[in-house]
C-alpha positions as CSV (number, residue, x, y, z in Angstrom):
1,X,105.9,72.3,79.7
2,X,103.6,69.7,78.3
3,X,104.1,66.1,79.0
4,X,104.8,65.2,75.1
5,X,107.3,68.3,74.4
6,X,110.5,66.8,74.1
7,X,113.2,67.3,76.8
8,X,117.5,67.3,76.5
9,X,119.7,66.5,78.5
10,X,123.5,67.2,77.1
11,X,126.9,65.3,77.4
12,X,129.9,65.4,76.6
13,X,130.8,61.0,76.5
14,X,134.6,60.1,76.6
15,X,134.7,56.7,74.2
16,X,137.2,54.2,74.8
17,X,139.5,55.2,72.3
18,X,139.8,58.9,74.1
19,X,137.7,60.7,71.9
20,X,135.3,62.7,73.0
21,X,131.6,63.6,71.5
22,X,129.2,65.8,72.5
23,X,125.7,64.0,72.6
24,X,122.0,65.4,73.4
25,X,119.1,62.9,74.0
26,X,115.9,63.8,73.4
27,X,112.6,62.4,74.9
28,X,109.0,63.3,75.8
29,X,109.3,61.0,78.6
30,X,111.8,60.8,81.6
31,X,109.8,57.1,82.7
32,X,111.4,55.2,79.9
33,X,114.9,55.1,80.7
34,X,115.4,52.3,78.7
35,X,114.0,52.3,75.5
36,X,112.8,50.2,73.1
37,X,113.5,52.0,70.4
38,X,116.3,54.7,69.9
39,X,117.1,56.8,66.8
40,X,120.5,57.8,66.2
41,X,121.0,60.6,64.0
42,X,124.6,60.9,61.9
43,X,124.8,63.9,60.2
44,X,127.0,64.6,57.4
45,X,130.2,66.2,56.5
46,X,130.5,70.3,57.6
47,X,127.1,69.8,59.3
48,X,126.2,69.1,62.9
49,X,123.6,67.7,65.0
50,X,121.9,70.5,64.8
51,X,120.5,69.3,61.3
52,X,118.4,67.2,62.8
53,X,116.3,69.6,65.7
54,X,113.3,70.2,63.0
55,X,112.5,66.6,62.7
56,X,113.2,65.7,66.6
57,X,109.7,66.4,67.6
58,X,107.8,65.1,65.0
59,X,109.8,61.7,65.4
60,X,108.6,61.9,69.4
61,X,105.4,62.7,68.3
62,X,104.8,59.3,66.1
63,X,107.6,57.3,68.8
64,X,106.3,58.8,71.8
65,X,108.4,56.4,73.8
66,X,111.5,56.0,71.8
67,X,114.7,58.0,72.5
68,X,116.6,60.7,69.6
69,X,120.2,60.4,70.6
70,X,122.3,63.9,68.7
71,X,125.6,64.1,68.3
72,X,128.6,65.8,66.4
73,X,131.4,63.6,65.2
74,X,134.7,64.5,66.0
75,X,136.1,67.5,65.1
76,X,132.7,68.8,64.6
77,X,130.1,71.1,66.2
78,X,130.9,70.9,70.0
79,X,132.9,68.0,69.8
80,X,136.6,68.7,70.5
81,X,139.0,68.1,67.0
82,X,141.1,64.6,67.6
83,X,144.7,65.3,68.1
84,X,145.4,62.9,65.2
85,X,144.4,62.3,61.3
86,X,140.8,61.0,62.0
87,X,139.5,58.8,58.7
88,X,136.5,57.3,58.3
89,X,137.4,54.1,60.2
90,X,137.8,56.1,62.9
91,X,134.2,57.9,62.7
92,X,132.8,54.3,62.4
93,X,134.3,53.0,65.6
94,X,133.0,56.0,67.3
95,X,129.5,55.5,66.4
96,X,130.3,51.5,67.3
97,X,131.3,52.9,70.5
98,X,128.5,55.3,71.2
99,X,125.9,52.7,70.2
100,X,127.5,50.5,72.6
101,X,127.7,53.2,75.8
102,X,124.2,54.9,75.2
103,X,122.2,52.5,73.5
104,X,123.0,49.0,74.2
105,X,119.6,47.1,74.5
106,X,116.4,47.7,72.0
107,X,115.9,48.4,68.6
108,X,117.6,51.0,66.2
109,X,117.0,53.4,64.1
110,X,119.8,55.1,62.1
111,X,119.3,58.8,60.5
């Protein structure tokens, strides 16, 4: 495996409002555990975060040392369905609480 083919490392995070989301982070380097710079990619309604795979390396590629954080919204993908009517709101605070747990310092980059 070369050193700029990005890596994965999968989770499932519990957020503080007991939902759970299933998250990969990608990366081409395991020095920077802390980025400056992490893109978040949101994808859209029926899809998952598999949407984004095609564009992970080429984002790694030009960001080298930036994080790609995946993940499927509730109820989506691997992500278990919430036990509840889930509206928008409640996606929003999700992301507000997965931005806060995996990516609390440096700059953003929504997708």
């Amino acid at each position: 495996m070369s050193a700029r083919e990005p890596k994965s490392t999968s989770q499932y995070i519990d957020l503080p409002n007991g939902t759970k989301l299933y998250t990969e982070r990608w990366t081409t380097s395991s020095i920077n555990a802390n980025p400056l710079l992490t893109f978040i990619c949101i994808h859209g309604l029926g899809s998952t975060s598999t949407t984004f795979f095609p564009i992970i390396e080429p984002i790694l590629t030009h960001f080298p040392t930036a994080h790609v954080l995946t993940y499927d919204w509730a109820g989506a993908g691997s992500s278990p369905l919430p036990t509840s009517p889930y509206p928008v709101s409640a996606h929003v605070a999700d992301l507000d609480a997965l931005i806060a747990a995996e990516a609390p310092s440096g700059a953003l980059m929504l997708l």
